[in-house]
ROTOR-922667 format. One record per residue (C-alpha): residue number from 1; chain; x, z, y negated. Coordinates in steps of 0.001 Angstrom, whole numbers. Layout:
REM residues N
+-----+------+---------+---------+---------+
: pos : unit :       x :       z :       y :
+-----+------+---------+---------+---------+
: NUM :    A :       X :       Z :       Y :
...
+-----+------+---------+---------+---------+
END
This chain:
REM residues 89
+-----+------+---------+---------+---------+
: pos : unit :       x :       z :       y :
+-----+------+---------+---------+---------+
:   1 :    A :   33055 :  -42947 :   23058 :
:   2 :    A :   36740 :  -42945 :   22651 :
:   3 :    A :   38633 :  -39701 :   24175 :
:   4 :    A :   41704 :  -39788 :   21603 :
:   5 :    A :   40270 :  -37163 :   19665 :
:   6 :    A :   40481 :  -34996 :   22378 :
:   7 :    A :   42985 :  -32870 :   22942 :
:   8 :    A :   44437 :  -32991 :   26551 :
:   9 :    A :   47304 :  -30738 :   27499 :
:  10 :    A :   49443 :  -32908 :   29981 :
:  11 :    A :   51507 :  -31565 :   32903 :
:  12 :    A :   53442 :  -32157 :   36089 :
:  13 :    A :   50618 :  -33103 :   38103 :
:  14 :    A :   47501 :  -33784 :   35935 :
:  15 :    A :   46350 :  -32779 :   32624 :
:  16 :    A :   43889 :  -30650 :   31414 :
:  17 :    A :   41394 :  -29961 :   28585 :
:  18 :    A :   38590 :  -27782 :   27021 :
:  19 :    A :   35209 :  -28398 :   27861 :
:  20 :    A :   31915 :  -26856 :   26432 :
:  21 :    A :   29281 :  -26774 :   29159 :
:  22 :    A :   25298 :  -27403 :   28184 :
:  23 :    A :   22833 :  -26988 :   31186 :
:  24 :    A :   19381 :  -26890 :   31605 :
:  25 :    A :   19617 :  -30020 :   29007 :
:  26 :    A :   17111 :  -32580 :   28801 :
:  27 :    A :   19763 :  -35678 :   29783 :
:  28 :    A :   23089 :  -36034 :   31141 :
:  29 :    A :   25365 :  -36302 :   28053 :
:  30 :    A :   29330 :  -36384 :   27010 :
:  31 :    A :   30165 :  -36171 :   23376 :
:  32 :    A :   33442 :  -34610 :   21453 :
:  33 :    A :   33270 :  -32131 :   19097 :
:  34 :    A :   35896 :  -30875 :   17055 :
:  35 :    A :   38637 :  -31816 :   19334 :
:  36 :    A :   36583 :  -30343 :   23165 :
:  37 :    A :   34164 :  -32590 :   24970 :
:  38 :    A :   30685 :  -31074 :   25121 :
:  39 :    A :   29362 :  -32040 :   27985 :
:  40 :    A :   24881 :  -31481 :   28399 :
:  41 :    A :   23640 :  -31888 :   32246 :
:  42 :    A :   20418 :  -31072 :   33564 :
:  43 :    A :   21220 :  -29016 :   35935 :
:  44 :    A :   20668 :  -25216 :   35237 :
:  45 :    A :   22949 :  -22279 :   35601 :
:  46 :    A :   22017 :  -21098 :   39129 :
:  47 :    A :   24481 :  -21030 :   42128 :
:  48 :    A :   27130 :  -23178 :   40291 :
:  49 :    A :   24649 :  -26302 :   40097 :
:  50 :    A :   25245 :  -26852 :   36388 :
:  51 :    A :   28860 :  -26869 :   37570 :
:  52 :    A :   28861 :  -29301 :   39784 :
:  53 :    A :   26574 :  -31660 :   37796 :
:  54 :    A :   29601 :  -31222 :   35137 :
:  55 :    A :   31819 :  -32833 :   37180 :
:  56 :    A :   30404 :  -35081 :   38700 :
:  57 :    A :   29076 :  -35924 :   35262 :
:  58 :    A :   32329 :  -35788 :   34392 :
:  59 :    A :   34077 :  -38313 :   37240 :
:  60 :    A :   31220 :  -41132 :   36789 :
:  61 :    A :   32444 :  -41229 :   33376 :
:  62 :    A :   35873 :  -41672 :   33785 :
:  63 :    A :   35844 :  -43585 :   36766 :
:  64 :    A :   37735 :  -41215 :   39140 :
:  65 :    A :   36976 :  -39205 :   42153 :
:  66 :    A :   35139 :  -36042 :   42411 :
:  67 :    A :   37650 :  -34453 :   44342 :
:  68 :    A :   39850 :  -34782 :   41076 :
:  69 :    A :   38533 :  -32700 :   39045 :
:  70 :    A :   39106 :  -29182 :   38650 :
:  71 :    A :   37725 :  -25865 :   37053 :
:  72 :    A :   40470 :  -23962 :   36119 :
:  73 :    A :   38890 :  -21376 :   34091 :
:  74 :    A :   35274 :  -20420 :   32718 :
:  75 :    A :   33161 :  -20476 :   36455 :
:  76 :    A :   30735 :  -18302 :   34578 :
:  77 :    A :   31013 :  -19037 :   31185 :
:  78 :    A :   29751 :  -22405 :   29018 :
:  79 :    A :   33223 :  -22916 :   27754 :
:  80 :    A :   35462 :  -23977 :   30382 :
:  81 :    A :   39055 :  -25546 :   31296 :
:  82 :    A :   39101 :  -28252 :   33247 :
:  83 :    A :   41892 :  -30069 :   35386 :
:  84 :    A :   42079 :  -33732 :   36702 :
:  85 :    A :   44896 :  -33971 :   39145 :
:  86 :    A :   47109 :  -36969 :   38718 :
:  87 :    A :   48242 :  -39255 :   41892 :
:  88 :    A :   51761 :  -38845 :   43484 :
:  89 :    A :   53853 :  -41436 :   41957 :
+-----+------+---------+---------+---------+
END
């Protein structure tokens, strides 16, 4: 899957983008959809476990540390904004 259909807002220090959050799912999945990445885990929506299978879902994929990746907004909500911090030039 290609990620230039996405569309990533870039900034000083990282860049950001919508996701659309899917838990209790039968796989671990990425996909995009109409411009957001819809992301399925199998983790369910207790205790922030379907949030931390999202990113770390979310870092095997694109090859980056966990400690990376940021939710900015949507804790408790399915549709969420999240941050991946760039590295000091």
């Amino acid at each position: 899957m290609e990620l230039k259909n996405l569309k990533i807002n870039r900034n000083k220090d990282g860049l950001t983008f919508e996701v659309f959050l899917k838990p209790s799912s039968s796989l671990n999945q990425i996909k995009i959809k109409e411009g957001i990445l819809e992301i399925k885990v199998k983790a369910p929506p207790i205790e922030g476990k379907a949030n931390e299978a999202l990113k770390k879902v979310l870092a095997e994929y694109l090859k980056i540390k966990l400690s990376k990746i940021q939710i900015i907004k949507g804790l408790k909500s399915k549709n969420k904004i999240i941050k991946i911090i760039s590295e000091p030039k």
